[in-house]
C-alpha positions, -999 to 999 in steps of 0.1 A, spaced: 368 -153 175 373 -174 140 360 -162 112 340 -193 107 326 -186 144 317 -146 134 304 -158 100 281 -186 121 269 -160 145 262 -133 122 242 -156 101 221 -167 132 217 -131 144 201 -116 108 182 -146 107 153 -139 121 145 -100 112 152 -111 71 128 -141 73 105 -118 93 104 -87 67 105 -112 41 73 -128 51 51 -101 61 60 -85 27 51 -118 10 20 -126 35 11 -85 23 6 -100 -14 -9 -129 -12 -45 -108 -18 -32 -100 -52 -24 -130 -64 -62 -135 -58 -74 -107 -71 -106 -114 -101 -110 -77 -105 -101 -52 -130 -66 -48 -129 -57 -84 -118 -41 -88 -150 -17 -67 -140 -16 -68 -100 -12 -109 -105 19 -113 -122 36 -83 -102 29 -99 -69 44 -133 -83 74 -112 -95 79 -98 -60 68 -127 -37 100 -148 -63 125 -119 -54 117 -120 -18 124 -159 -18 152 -155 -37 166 -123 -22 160 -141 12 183 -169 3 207 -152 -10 212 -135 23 209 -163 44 233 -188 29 254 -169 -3 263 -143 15 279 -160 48 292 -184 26 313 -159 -2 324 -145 30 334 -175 45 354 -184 13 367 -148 3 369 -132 36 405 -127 56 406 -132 94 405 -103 118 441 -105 125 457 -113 90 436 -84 76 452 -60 101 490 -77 90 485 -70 59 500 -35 48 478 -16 27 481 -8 -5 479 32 -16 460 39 -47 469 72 -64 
């Protein structure tokens, strides 16, 4: 298998459980962001804070990731070529 083929399929396989986790964890917020009560003033801008890191945590994972792999990673069989290096 290429590395663009394992990099492709890995990305489709993770798909759905991150978008999944992502948005019940948003979906779990949203009643703070909408919150009048005492408190709110604090309880808004953390849900905004989180519900931002979830988006952005959630691409990250989806595109960055495969992609700095894609770009930085080493085939299957050139990374087993290459003799490793012993750190002491």
């Amino acid at each position: 298998m290429t590395l663009l083929d394992s990099v492709t399929l890995g990305a489709r396989r993770r798909l759905r459980p991150v978008l999944m986790t992502a948005s019940i964890t948003a979906f779990g917020l949203i009643p703070l962001l909408f919150a009048t009560g005492p408190g709110s003033e604090i309880q808004r801008p953390l849900a905004i804070v989180v519900i931002g890191g979830l988006i952005t945590a959630t691409a990250l994972t989806l595109v960055l990731l495969p992609l700095l792999y894609l770009r930085f990673g080493q085939p299957r069989a050139a990374a087993l070529a290459t003799p490793e290096v012993a750190h002491g």
